[in-house]
gemmi code that builds the backbone of each chain (N, CA, C; Angstrom):
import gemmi

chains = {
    "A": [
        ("UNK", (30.849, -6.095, 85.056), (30.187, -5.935, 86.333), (31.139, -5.254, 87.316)),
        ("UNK", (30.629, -5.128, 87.919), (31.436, -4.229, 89.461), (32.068, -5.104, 90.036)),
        ("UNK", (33.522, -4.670, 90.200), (34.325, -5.865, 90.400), (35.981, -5.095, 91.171)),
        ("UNK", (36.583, -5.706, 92.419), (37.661, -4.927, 92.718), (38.739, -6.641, 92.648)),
        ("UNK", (39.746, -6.413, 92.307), (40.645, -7.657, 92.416), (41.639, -7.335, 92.928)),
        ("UNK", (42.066, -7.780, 94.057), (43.131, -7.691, 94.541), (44.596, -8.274, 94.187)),
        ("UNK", (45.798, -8.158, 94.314), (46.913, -8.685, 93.745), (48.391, -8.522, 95.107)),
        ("UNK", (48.975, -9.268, 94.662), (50.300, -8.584, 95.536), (50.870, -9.461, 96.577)),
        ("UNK", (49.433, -10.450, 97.340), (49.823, -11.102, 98.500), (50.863, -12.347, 98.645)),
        ("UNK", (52.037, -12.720, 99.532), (52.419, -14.086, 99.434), (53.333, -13.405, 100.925)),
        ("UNK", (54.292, -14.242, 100.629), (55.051, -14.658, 102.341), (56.243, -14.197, 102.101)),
        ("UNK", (56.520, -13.098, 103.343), (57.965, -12.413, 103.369), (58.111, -12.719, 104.875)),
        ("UNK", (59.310, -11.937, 104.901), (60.080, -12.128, 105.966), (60.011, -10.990, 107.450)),
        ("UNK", (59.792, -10.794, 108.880), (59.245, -9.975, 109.103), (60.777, -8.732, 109.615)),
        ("UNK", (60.461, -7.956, 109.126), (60.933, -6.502, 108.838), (60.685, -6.459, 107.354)),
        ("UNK", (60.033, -6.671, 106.040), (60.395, -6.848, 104.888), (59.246, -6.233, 104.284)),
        ("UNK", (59.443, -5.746, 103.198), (57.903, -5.129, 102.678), (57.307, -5.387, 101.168)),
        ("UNK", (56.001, -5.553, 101.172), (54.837, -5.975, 100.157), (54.689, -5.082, 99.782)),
        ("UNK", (54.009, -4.649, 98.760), (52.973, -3.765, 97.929), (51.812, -4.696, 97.733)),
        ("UNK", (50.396, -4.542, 97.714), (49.576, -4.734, 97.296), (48.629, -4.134, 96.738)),
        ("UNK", (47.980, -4.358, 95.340), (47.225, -4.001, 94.297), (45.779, -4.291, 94.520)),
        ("UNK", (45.008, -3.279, 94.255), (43.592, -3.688, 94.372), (43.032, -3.067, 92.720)),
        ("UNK", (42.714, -3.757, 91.710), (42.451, -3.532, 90.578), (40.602, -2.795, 90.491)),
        ("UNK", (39.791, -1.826, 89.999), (38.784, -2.015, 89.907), (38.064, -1.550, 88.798)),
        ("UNK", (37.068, -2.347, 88.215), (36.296, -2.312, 87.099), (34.856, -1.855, 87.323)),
        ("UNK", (34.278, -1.621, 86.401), (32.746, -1.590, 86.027), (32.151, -0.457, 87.348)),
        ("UNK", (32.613, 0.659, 87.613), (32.196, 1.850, 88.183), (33.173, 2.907, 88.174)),
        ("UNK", (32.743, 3.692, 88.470), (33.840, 5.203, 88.271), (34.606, 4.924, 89.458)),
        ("UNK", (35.755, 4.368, 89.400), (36.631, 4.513, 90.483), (36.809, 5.768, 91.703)),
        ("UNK", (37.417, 6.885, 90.381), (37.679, 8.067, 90.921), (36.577, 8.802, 91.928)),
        ("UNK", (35.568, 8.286, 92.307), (34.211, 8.696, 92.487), (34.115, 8.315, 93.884)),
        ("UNK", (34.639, 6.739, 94.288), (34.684, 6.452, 95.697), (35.805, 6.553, 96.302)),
        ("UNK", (35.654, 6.545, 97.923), (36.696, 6.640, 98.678), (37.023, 4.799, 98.800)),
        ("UNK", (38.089, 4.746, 99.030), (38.297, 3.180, 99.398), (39.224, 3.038, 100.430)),
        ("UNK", (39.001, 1.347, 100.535), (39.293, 1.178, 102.249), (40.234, 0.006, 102.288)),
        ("UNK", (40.675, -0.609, 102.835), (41.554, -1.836, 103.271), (41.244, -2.771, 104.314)),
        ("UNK", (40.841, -3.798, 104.507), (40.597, -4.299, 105.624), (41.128, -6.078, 106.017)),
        ("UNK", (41.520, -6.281, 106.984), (42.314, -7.313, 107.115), (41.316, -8.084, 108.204)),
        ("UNK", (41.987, -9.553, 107.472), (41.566, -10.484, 108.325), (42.653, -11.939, 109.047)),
        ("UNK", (43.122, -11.716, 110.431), (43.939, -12.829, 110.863), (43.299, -13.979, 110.342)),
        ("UNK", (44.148, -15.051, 110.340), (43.538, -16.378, 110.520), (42.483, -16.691, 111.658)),
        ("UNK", (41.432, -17.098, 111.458), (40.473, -17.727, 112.362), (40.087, -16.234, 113.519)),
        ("UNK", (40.056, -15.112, 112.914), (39.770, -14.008, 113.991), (38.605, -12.809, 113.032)),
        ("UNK", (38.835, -11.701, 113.516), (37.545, -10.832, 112.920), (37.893, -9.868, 112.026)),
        ("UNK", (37.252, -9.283, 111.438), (37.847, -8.570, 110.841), (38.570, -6.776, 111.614)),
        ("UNK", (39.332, -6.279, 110.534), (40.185, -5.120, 111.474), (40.310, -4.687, 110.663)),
        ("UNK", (39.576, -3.092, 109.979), (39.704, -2.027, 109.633), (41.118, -1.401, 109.677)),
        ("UNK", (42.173, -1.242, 108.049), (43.668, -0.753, 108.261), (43.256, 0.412, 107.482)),
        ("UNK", (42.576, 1.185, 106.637), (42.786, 2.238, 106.215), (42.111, 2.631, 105.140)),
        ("UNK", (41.860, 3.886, 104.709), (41.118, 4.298, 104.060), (41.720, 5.275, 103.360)),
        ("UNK", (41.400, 5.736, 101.693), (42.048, 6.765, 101.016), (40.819, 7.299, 100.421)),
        ("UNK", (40.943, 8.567, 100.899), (39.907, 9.472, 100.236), (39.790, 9.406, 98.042)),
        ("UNK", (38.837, 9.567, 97.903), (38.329, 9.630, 96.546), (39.204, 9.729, 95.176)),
        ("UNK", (40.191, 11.098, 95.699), (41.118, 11.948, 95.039), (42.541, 11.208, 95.639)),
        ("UNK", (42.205, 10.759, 96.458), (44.363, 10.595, 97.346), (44.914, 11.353, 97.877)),
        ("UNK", (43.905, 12.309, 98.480), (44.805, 13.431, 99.160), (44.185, 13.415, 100.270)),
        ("UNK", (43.937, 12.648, 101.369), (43.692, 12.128, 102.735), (43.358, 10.800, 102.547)),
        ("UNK", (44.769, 10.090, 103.310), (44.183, 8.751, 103.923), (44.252, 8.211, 105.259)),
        ("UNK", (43.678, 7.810, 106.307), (43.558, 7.625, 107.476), (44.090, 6.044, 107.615)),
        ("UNK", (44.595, 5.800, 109.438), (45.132, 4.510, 109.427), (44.806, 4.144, 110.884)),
        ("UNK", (44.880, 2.587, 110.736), (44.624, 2.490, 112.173), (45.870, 2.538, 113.117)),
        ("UNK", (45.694, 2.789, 114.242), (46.740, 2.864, 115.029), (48.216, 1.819, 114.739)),
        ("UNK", (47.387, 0.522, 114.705), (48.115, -0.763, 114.184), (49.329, -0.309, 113.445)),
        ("UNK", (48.715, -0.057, 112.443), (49.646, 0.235, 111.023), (50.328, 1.963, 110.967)),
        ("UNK", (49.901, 2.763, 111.446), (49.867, 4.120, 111.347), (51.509, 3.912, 111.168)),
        ("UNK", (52.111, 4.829, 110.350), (53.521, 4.762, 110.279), (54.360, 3.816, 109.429)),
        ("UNK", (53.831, 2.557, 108.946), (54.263, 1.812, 108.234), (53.852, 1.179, 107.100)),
        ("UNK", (52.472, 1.407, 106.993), (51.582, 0.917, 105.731), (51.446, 2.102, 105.116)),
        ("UNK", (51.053, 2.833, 104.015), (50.557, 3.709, 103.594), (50.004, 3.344, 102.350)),
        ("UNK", (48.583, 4.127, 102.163), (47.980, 3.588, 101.290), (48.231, 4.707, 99.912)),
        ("UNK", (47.497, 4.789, 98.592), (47.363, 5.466, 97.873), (46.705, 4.922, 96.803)),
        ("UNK", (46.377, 5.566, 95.675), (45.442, 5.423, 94.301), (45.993, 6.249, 93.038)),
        ("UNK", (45.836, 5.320, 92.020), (46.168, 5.863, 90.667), (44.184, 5.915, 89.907)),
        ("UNK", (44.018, 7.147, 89.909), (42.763, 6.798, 89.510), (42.629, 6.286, 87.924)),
        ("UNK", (43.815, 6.938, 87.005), (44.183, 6.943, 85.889), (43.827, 5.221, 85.341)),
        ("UNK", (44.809, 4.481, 86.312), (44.254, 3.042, 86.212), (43.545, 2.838, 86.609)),
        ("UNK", (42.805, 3.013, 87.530), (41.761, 2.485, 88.420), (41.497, 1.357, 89.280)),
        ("UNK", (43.156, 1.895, 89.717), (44.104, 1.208, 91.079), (43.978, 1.621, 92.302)),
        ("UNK", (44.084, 0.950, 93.126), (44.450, 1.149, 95.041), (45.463, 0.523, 95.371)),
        ("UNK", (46.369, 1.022, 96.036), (47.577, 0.184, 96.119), (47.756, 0.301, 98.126)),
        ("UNK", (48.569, -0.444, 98.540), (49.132, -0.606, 100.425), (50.365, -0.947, 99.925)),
        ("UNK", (50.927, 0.190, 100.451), (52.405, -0.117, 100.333), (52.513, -0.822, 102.030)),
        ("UNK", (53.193, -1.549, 102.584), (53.352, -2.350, 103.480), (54.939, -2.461, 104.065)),
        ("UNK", (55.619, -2.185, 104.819), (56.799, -1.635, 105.192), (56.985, -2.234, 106.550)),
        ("UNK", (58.318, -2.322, 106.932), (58.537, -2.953, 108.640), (57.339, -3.998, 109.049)),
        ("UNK", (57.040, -4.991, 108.116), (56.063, -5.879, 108.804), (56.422, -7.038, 109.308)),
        ("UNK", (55.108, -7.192, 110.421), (55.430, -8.208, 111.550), (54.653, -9.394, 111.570)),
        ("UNK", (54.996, -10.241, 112.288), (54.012, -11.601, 112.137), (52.337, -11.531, 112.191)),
        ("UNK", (52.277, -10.415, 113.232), (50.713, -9.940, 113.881), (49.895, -9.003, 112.286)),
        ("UNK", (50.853, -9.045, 111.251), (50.304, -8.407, 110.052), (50.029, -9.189, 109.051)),
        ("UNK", (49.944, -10.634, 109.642), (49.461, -11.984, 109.338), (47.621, -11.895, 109.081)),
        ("UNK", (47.471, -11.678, 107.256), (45.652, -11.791, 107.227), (45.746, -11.948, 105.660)),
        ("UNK", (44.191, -12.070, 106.188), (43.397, -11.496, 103.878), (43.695, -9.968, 104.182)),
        ("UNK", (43.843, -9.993, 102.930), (43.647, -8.164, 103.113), (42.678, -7.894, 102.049)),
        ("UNK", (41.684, -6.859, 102.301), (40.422, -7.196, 101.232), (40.253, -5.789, 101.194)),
        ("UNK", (40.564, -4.782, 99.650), (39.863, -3.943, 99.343), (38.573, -3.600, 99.229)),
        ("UNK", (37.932, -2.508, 99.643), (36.497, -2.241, 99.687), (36.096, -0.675, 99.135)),
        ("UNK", (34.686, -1.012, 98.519), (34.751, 0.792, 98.473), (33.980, 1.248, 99.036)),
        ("UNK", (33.514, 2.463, 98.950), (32.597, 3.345, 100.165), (32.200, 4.669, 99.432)),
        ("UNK", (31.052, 5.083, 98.838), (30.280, 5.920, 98.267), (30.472, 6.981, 99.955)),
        ("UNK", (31.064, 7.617, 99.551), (31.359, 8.828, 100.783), (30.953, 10.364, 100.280)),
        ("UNK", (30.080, 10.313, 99.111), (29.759, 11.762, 99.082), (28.729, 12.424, 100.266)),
        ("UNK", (27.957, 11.572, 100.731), (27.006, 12.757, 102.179), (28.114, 12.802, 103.082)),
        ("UNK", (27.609, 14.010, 103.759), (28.678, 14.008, 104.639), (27.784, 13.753, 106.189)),
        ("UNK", (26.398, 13.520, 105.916), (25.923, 12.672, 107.093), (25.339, 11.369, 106.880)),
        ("UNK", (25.444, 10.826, 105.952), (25.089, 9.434, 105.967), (26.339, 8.352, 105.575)),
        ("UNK", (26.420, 7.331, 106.235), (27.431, 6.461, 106.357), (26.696, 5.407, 105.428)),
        ("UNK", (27.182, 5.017, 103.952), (26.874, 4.241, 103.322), (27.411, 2.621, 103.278)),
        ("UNK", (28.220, 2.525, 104.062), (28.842, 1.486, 104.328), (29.970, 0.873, 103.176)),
        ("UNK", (30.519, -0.298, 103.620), (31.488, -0.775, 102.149), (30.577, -1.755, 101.444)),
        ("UNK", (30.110, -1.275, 100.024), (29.342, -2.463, 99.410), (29.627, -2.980, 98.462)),
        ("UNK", (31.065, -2.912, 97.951), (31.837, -3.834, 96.851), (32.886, -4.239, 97.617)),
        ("UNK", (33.182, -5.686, 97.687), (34.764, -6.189, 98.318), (35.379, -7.151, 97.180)),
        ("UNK", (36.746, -7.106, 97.585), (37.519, -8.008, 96.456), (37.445, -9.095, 97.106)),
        ("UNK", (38.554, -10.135, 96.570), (37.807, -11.321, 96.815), (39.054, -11.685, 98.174)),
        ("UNK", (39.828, -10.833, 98.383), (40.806, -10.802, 99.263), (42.491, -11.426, 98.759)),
        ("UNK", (43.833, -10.760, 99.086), (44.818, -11.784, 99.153), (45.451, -11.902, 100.406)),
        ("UNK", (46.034, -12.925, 100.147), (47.023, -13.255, 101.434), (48.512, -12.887, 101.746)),
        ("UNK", (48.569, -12.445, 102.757), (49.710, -12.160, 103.424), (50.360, -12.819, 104.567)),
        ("UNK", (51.460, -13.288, 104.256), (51.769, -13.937, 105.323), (53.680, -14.149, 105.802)),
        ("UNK", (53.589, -13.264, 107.102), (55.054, -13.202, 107.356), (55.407, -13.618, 108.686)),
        ("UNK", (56.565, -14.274, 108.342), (57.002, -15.347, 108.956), (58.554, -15.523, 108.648)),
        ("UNK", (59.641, -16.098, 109.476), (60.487, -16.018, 109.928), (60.588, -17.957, 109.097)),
    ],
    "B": [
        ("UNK", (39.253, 6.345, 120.886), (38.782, 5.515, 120.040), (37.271, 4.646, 120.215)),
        ("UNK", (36.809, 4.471, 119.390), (35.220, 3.926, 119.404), (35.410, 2.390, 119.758)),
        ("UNK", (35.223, 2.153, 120.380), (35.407, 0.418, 120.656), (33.580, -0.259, 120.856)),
        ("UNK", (33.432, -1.523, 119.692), (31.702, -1.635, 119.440), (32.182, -2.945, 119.805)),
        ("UNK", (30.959, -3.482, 120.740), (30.855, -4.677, 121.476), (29.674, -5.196, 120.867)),
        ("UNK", (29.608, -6.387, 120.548), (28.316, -7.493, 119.674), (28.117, -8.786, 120.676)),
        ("UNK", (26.796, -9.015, 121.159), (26.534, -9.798, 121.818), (25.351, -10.318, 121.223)),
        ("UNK", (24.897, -11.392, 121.394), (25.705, -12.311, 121.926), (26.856, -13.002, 120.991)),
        ("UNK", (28.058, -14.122, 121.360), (28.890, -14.191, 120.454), (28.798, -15.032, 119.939)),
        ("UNK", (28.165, -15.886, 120.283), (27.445, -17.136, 119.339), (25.830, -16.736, 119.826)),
        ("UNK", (25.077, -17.555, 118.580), (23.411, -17.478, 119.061), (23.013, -18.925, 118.281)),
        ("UNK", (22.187, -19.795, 119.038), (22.277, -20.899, 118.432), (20.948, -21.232, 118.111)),
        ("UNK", (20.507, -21.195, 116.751), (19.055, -20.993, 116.400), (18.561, -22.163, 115.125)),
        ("UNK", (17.194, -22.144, 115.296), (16.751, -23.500, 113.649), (16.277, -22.181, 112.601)),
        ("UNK", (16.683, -22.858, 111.947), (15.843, -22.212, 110.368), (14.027, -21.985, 111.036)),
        ("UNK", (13.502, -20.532, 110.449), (12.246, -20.262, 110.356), (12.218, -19.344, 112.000)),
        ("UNK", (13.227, -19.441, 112.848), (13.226, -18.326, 114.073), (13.981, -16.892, 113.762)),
        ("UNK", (13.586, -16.129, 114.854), (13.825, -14.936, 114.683), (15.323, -14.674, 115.422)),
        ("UNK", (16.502, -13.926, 114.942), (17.508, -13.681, 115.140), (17.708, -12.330, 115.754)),
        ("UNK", (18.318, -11.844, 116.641), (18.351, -10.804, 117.592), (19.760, -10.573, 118.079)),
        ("UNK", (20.774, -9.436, 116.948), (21.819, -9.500, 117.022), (21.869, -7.618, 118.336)),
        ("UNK", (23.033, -7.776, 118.703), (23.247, -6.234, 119.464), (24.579, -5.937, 118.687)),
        ("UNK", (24.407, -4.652, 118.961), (26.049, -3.753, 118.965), (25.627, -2.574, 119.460)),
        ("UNK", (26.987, -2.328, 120.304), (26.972, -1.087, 121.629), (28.324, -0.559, 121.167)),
        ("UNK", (28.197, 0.650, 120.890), (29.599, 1.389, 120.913), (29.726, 2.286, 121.899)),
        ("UNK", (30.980, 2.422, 122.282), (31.776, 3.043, 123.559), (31.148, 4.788, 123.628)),
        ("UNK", (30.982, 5.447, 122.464), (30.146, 6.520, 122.372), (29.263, 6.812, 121.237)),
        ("UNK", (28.893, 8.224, 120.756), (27.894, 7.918, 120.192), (28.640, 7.938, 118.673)),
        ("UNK", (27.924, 7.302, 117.712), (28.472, 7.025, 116.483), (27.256, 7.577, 115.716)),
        ("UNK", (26.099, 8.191, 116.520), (24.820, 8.937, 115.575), (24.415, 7.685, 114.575)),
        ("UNK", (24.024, 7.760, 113.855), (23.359, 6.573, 113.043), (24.335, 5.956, 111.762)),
        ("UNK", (25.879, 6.433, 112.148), (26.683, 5.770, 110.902), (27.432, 4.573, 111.443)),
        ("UNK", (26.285, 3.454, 111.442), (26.851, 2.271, 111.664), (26.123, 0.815, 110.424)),
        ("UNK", (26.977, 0.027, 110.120), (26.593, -0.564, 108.779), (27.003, -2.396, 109.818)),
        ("UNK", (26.097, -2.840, 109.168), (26.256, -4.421, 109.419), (26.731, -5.273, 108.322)),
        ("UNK", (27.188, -6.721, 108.129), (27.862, -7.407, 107.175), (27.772, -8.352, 107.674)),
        ("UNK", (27.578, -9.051, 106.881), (27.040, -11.027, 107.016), (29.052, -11.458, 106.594)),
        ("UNK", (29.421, -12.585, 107.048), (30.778, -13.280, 106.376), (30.571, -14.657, 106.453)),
        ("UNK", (30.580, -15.453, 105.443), (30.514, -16.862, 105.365), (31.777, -17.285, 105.214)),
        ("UNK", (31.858, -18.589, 105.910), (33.739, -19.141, 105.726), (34.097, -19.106, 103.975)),
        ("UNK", (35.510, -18.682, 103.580), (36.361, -18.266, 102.660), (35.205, -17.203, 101.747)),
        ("UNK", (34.640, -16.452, 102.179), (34.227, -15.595, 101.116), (34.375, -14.239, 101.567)),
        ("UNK", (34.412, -13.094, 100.691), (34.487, -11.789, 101.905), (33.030, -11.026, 102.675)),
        ("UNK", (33.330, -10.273, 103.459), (32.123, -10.188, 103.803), (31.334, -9.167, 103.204)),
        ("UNK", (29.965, -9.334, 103.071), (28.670, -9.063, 102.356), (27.973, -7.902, 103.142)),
        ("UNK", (28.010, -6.146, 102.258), (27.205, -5.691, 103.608), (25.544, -5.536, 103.137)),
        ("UNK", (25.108, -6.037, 104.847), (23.625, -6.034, 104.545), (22.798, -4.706, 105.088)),
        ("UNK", (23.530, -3.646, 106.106), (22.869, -2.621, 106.191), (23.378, -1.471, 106.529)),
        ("UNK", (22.957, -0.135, 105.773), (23.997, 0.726, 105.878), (23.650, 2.011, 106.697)),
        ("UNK", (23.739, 3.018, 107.358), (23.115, 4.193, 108.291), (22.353, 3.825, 108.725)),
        ("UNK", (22.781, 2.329, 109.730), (21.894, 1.775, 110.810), (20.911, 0.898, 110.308)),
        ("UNK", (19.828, 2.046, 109.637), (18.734, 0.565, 108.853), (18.143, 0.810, 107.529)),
        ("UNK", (19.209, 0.932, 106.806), (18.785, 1.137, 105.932), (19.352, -0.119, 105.086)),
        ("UNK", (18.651, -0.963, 103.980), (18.868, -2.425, 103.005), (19.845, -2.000, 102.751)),
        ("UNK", (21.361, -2.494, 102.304), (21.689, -2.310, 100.474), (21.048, -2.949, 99.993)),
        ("UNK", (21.278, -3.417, 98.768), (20.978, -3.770, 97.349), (20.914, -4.738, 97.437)),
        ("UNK", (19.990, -5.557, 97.538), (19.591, -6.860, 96.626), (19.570, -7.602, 98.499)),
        ("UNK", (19.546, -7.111, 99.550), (19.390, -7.428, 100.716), (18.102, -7.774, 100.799)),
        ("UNK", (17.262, -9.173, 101.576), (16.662, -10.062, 101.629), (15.493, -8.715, 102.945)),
        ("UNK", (14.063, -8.634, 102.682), (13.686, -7.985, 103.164), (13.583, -8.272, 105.236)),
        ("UNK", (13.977, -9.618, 105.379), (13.475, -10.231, 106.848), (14.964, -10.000, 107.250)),
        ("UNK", (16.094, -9.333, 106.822), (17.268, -8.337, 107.316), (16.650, -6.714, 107.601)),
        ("UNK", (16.391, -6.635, 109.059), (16.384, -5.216, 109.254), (17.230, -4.623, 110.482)),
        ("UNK", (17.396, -3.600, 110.228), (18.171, -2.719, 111.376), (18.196, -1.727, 112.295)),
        ("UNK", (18.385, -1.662, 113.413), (17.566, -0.338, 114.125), (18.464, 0.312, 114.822)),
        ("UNK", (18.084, 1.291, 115.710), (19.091, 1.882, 116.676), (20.016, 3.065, 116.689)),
        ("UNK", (20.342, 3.867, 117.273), (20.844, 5.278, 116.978), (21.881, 5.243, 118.089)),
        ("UNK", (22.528, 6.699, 117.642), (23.713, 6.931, 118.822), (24.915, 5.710, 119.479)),
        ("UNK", (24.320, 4.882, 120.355), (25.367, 3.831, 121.001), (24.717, 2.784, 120.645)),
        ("UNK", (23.419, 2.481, 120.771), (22.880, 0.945, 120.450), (22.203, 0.665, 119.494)),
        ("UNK", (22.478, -0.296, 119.094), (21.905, -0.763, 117.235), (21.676, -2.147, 117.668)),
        ("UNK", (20.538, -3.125, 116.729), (20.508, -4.447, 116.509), (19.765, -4.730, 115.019)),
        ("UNK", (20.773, -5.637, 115.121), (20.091, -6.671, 113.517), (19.238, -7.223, 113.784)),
        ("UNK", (18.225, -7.260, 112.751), (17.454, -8.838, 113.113), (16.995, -9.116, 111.707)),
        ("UNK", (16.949, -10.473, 112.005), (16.769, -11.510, 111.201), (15.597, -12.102, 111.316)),
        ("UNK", (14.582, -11.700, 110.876), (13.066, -12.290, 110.758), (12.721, -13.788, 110.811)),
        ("UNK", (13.063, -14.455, 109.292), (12.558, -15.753, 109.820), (13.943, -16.347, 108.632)),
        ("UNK", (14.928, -16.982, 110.341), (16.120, -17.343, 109.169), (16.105, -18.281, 108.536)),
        ("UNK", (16.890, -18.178, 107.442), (16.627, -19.420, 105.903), (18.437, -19.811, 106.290)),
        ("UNK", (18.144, -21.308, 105.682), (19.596, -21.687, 105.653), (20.927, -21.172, 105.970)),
        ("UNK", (20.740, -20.011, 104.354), (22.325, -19.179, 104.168), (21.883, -18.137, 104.528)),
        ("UNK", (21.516, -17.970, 105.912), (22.011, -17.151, 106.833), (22.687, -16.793, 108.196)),
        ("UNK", (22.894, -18.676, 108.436), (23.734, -19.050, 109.446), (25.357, -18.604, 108.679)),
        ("UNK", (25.851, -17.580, 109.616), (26.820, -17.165, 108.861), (27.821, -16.074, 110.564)),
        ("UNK", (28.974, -15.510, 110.474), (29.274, -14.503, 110.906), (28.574, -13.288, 110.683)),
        ("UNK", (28.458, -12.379, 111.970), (27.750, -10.940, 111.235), (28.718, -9.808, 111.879)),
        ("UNK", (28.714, -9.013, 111.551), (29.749, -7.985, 111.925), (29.213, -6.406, 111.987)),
        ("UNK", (29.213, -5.932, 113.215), (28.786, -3.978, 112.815), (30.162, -3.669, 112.722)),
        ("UNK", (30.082, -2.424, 112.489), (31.102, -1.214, 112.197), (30.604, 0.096, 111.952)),
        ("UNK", (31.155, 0.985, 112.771), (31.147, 2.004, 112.566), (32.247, 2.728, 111.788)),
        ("UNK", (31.435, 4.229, 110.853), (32.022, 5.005, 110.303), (31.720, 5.818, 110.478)),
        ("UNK", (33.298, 6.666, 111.093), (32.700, 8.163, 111.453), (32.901, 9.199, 110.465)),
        ("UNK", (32.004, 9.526, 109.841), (32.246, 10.402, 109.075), (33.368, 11.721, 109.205)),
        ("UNK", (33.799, 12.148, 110.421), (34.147, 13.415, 110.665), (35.440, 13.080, 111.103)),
        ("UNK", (35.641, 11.740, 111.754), (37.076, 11.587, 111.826), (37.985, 10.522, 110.819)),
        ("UNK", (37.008, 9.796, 110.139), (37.411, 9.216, 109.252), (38.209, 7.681, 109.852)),
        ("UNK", (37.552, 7.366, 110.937), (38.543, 6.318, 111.445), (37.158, 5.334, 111.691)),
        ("UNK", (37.593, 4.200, 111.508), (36.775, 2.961, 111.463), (37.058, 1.294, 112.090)),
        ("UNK", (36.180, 0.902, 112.713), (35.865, 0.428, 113.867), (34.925, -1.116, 113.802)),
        ("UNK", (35.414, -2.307, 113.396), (34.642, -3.300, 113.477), (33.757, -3.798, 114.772)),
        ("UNK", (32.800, -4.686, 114.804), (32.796, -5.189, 116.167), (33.478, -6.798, 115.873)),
        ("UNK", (33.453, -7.259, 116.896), (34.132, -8.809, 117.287), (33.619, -9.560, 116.156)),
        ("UNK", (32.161, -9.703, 115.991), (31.064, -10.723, 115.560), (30.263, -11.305, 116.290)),
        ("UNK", (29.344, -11.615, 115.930), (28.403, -12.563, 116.275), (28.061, -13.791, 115.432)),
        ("UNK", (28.233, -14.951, 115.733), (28.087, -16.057, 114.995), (26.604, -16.892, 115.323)),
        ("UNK", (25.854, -17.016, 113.803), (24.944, -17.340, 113.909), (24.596, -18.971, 113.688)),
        ("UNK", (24.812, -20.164, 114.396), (24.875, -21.008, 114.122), (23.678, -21.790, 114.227)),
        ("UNK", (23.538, -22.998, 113.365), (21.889, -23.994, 113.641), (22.152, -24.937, 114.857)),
        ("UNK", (20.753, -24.666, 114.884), (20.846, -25.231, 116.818), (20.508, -27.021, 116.586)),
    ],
}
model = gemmi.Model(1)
for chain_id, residues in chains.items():
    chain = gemmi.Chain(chain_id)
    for i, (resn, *xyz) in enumerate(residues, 1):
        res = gemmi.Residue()
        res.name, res.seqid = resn, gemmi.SeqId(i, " ")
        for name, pos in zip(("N", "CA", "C"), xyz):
            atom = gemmi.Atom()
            atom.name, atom.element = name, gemmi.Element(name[0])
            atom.pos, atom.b_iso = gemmi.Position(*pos), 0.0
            res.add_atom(atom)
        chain.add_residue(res)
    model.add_chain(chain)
structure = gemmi.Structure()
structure.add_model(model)
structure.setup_entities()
């Protein structure tokens, strides 16, 4: 079945950096664009980034711009956040998603999510 | 940047009433805006995508309306598991940058 699993999350130290893995099965990977999205404890969710289809454009939010960077091995049919200089406020789930982005006027939304991991840095 | 406001932030309702969610974005986002249900520890579920259109396997008394800056969910006649968080977001296709709103929490009255 259609399925993304995430991997990677646990507790560092803040200036210190994660990698996290988003694994995905049972659809053509290479086919969607995918996304990243975080959630604080007890708050909403916050859109960190997106990697085009191929890996050759990925966008970030201001937040992160400069220190996260995302990328994809389509070969595996991986998504990876590399995660760099992080701070307490980079305290969430982080939940891969994908996004059928072939129109270029219709917004299909994210309709597969992983099941999320955790990140959590702290001193 | 697009900044989308969801009101009300709680709505406090019984099973079998009608639900009446908003989202207003700061400009126009044309009709690429998608909604998502989130229940505590699970991720969130999207229920509608280019404003009002179902996904898949979405419950028909979920519909969606609204263009440019203002959109609303509604929820026909709510059943149990649908007291839940709901969330818009926009995606802009052209700049590629993306935009939650706060939520709206749908709780039994």
């Amino acid at each position: 079945q259609v399925q993304l699993v995430e991997s990677g999350g646990g507790a560092v130290h803040p200036g210190r950096s994660l990698r996290l893995s988003c694994a995905a099965s049972g659809f053509i990977f290479r086919t969607y664009a995918m996304h990243w999205v975080r959630q604080a404890p007890g708050k909403g969710l916050e859109w960190v980034a997106v990697i085009s289809f191929d890996g050759t454009n990925t966008y970030y939010a201001d937040s992160v711009k400069g220190r996260f960077t995302g990328s994809r091995d389509n070969s595996k049919n991986t998504l990876y956040l590399q995660m760099n200089s992080l701070r307490p406020e980079d305290t969430a789930v982080y939940y891969c998603a994908r996004e059928d982005d072939a129109s270029p006027d219709y917004y299909y939304g994210m309709d597969v999510w992983g099941q999320g991991t955790t990140v959590i840095v702290s001193s | 940047e697009i900044v989308l406001t969801q009101s009300p932030a709680t709505l406090s309702l019984s099973p079998g009433e009608r639900a009446t969610l908003s989202c207003r974005a700061s400009q126009s986002v044309r009709n690429n805006l998608a909604w998502y249900q989130q229940k505590p520890g699970q991720a969130p579920r999207l229920l509608i995508y280019d404003a009002s259109n179902r996904a898949t396997g979405i419950p028909v008394r979920f519909s969606g309306s609204g263009s440019g800056t203002d959109f609303t969910l509604t929820i026909s006649n709510l059943e149990p598991e649908d007291f839940a968080v709901y969330y818009c977001q926009q995606g802009s296709k052209w700049l590629r940058i993306f935009t939650f709103g706060p939520g709206t929490k749908v709780d039994i009255k």
